[in-house]
C-alpha positions as CSV (number, residue, x, y, z in Angstrom):
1,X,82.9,-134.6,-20.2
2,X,82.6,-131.8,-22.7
3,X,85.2,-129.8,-20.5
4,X,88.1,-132.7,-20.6
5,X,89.7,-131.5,-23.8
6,X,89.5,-128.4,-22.7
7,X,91.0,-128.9,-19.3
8,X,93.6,-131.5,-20.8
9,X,94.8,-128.7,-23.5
10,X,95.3,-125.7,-20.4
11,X,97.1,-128.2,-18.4
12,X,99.5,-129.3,-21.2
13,X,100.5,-126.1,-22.3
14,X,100.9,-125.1,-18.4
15,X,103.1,-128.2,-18.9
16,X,104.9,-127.1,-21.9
17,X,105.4,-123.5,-20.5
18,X,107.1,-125.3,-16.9
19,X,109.4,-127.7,-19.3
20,X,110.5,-124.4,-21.7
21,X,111.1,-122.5,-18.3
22,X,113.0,-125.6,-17.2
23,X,114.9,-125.5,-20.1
24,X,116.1,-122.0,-20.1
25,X,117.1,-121.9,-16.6
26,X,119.1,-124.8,-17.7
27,X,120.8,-122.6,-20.6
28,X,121.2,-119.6,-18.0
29,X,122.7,-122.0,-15.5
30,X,125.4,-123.2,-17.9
31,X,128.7,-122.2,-19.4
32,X,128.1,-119.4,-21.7
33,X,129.9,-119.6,-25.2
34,X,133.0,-119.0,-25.0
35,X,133.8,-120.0,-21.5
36,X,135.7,-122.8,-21.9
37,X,137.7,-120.5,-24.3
38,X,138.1,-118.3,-21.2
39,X,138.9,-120.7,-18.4
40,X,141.4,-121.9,-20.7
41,X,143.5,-118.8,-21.2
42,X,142.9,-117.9,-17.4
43,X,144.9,-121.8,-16.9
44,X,147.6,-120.2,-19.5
45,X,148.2,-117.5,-17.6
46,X,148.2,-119.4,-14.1
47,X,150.8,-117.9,-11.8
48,X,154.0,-119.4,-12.6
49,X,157.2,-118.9,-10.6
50,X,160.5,-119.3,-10.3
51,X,163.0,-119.7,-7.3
52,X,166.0,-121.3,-6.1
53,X,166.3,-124.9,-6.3
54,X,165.3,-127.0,-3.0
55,X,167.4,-129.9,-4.4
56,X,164.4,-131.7,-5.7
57,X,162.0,-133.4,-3.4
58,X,158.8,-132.5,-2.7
59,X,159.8,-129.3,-1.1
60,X,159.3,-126.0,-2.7
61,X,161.9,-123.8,-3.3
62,X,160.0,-121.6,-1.1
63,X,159.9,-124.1,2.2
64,X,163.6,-124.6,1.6
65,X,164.3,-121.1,2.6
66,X,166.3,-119.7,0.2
67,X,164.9,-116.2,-1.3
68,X,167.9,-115.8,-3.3
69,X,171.0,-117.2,-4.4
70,X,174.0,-116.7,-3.0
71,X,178.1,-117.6,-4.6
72,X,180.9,-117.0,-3.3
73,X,184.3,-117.8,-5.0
74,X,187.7,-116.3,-6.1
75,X,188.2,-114.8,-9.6
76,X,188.7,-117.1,-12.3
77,X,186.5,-119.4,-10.4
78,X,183.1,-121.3,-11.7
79,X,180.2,-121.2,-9.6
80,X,177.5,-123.9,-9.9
81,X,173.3,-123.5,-8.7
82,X,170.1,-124.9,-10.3
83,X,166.7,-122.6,-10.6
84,X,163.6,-124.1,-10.4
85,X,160.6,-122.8,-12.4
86,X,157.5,-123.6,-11.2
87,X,154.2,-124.0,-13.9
88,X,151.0,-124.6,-11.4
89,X,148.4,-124.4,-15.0
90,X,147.1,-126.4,-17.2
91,X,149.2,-125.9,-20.5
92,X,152.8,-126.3,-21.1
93,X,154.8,-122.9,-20.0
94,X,157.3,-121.8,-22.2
95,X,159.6,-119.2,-19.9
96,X,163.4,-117.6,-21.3
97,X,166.2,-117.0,-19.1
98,X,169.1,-114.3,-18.9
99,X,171.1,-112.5,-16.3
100,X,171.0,-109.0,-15.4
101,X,172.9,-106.9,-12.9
102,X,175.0,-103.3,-12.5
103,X,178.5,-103.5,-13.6
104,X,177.6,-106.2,-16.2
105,X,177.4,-109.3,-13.6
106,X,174.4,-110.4,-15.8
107,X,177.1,-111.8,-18.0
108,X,178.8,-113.8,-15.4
109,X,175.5,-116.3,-15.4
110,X,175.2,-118.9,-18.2
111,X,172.2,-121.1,-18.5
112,X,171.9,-124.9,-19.2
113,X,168.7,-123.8,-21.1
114,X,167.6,-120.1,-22.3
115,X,164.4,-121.2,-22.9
116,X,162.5,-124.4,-21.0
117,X,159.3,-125.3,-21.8
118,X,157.5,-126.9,-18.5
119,X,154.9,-129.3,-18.4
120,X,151.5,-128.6,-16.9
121,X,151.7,-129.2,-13.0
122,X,155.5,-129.6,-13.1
123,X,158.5,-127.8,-11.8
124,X,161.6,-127.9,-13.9
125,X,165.3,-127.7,-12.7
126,X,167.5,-125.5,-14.8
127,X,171.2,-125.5,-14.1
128,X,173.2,-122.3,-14.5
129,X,176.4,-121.3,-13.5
130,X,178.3,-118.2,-12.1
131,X,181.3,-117.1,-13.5
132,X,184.0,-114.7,-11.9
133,X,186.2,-113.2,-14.7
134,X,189.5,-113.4,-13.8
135,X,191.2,-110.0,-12.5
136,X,188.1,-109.5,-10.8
137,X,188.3,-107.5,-7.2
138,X,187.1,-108.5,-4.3
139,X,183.7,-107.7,-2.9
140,X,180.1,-108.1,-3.0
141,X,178.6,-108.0,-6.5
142,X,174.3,-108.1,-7.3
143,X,173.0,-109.6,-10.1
144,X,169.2,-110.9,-11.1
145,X,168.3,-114.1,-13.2
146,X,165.1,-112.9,-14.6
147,X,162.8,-115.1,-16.5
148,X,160.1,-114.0,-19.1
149,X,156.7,-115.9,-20.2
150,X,153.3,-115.2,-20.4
151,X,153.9,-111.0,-20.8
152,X,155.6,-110.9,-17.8
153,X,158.8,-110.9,-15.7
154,X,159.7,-113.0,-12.5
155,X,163.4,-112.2,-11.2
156,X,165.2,-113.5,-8.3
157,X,168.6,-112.0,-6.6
158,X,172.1,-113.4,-6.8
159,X,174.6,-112.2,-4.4
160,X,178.2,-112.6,-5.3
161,X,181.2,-112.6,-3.2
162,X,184.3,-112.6,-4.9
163,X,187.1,-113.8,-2.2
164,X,189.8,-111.2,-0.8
165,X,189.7,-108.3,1.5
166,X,186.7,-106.4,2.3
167,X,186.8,-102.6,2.5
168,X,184.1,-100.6,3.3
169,X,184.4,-96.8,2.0
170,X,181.6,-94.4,-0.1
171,X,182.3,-91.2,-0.9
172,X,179.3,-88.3,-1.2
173,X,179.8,-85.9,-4.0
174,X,178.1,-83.0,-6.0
175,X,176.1,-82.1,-3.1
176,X,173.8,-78.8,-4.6
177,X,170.8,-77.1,-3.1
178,X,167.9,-76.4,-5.8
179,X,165.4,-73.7,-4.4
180,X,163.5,-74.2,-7.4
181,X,162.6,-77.6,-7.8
182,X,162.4,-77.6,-3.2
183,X,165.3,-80.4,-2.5
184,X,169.0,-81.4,-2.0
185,X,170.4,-83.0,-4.6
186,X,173.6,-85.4,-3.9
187,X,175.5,-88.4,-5.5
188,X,176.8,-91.1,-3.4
189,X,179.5,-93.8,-4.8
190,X,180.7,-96.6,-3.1
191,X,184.5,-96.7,-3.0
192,X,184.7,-100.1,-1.4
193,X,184.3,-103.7,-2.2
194,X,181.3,-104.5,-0.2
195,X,177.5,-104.1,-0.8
196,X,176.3,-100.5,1.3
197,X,172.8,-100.0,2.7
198,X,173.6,-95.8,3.5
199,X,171.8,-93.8,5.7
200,X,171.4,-90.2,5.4
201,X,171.2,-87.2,7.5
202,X,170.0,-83.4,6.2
203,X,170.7,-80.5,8.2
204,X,171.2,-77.0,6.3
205,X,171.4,-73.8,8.7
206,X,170.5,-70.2,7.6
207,X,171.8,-66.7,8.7
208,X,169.0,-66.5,11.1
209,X,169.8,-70.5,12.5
210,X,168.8,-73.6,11.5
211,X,166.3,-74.4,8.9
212,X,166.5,-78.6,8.6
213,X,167.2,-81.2,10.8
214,X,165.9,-84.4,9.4
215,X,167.0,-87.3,10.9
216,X,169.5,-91.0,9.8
217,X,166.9,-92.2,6.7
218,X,167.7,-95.4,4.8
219,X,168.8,-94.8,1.0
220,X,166.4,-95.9,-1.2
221,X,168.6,-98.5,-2.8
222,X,171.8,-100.8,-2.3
223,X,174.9,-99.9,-3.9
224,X,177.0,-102.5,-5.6
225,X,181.2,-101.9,-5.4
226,X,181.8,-99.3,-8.1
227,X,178.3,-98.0,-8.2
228,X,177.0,-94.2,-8.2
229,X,173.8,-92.8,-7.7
230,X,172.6,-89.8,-7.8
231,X,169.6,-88.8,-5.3
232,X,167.7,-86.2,-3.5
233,X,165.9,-85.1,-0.2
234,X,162.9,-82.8,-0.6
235,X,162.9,-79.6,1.2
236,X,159.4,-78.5,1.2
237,X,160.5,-75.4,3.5
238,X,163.0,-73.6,1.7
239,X,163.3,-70.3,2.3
240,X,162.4,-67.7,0.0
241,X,165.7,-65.1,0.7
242,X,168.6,-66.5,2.8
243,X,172.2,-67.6,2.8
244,X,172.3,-71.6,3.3
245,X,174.4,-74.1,4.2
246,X,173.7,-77.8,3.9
247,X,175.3,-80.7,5.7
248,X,175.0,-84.3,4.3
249,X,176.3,-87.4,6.8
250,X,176.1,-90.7,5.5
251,X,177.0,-93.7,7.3
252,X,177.1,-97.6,6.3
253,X,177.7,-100.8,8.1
254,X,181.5,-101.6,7.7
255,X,182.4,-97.9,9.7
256,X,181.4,-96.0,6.9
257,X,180.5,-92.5,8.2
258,X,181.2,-89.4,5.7
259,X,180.5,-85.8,5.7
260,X,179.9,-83.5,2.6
261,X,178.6,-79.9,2.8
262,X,177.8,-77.2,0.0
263,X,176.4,-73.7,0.2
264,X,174.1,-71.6,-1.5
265,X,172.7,-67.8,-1.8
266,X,169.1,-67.9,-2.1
267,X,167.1,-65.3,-4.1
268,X,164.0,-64.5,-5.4
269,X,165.2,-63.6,-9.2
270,X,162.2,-63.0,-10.7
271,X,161.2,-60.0,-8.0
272,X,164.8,-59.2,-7.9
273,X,164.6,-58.5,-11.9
274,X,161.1,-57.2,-11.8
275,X,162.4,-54.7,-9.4
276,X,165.9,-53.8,-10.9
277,X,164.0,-53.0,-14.1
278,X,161.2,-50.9,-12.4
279,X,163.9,-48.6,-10.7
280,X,165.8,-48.3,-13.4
281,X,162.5,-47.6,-15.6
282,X,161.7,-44.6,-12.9
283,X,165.7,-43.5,-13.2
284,X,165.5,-43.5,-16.9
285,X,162.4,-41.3,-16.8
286,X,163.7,-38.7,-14.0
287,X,166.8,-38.2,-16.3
288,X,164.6,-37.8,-19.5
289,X,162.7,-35.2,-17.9
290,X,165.6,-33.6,-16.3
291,X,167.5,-32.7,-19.6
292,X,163.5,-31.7,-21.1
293,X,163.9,-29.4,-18.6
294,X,166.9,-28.0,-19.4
295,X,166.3,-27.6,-22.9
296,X,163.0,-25.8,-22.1
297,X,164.6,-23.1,-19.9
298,X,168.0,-22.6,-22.4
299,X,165.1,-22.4,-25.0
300,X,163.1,-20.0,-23.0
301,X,166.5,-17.4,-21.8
302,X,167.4,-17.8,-25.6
């Protein structure tokens, strides 16, 4: 019996030592301070969206299959759509609207609301209309609505036709070979009233043959009625020394299918300098020691 207490006492403080054990697990196990803070800023910035309208319903935007908006209408005309902006978090989302576009077709759009705060969980319908200016000329025009929240941007296209005769027709321009910097540089400019997707073919020949042949490659961008751009093709293979001449063909949908050609002399200056200034350096010093010459042997039958 003398051993009890002592007994008793180990097994309670193995008891206490479990319990404490128990305890800080517990602590591990759980949120650490200022997770909640965390989770809730995550929730803030929960991937919100924005999209045509599906016409309300259940339906997303998304399932209703309509990646972009699309109006078409004569000048003068009003054009009417609804954007839907989607908030999937927990806190209200407070997102602005404008419109952009090339050629100033931002300012055709007007919103119902330039700012719409949306519930938690909620899509909200913003109406917005297009407007063709009066005068306008036909053709395809691009323009963006682009809303802003959270630190970032969400856009989605608008494509406008404005009614009347379609032409097709780009011109390519300013077409310039620089050996320096290894490419072609070129502007292209559509001339028409419709929306161009060009393709592009390089072939530049030498006075030996040819030295590119590069095959139809899709321009890296559309290009609106009215619009220029100015682009290049690399040319990793340009020759050091040779006369060149380069042929650009660019063709669109609509029969577009134009030509432009430019040539060029290409030299090595810096060699070509280095050595016009060493044989003139070795003429300069064959004259001076001509004349020192001279002078010596007048000297010498003086």
């Amino acid at each position: 019996m003398p051993l009890m207490p002592s007994t008793w006492s180990k097994r309670g403080a193995r008891a206490l030592c479990v319990g404490a054990a128990v305890l800080l697990a517990s602590w591990c196990a759980g949120p650490v301070p200022g997770a909640r803070a965390a989770d809730s800023e995550a929730d803030r910035g929960a991937a919100w969206s924005v999209a045509p309208s599906a016409g309300g319903g259940a339906r997303s935007a998304r399932q209703d299959g309509r990646p972009c908006f699309y109006a078409e209408g004569a000048p003068g005309a009003v054009l009417h759509d609804t954007l839907s902006v989607t908030n999937p978090g927990a806190a209200p989302r407070t997102v602005t609207l404008r419109g952009a576009g090339p050629g100033g077709t931002g300012k055709w759009l007007a919103f119902a609301k330039r700012e719409v705060t949306v519930p938690p969980r909620t899509r909200a319908e913003v109406p917005f209309t297009v407007t063709v200016p009066p005068g306008t000329a036909p053709g395809d025009r691009l323009g963006e609505v682009v809303a802003r929240g959270g630190g970032r941007d969400a856009r989605v296209a608008v494509r406008l036709r404005v009614s009347g005769p379609a032409l097709a027709a780009l011109t390519v321009e300013r077409v310039r070979v620089d050996a320096g910097a290894r490419r072609i540089s070129y502007d292209l400019v559509n001339r028409g009233t419709t929306v161009l997707a060009p393709k592009v073919v390089v072939r530049a020949e030498g006075m030996f043959g040819e030295l590119l042949d590069r095959r139809a490659r899709q321009v890296p961008r559309e290009l609106a009625p009215g619009r220029r751009v100015s682009l290049s093709e690399p040319w990793d293979g340009v020759p050091a020394l040779d006369s060149v001449d380069v042929r650009l063909t660019v063709t669109a949908a609509g029969g577009v299918a134009e030509r432009a050609s430019a040539s060029a002399w290409i030299v090595p200056w810096p060699a070509v300098v280095g050595s016009a200034l060493g044989g003139a350096a070795v003429l300069a010093g064959g004259f001076f020691w001509v004349r020192r010459r001279r002078r010596a042997e007048v000297c010498g039958d003086g």
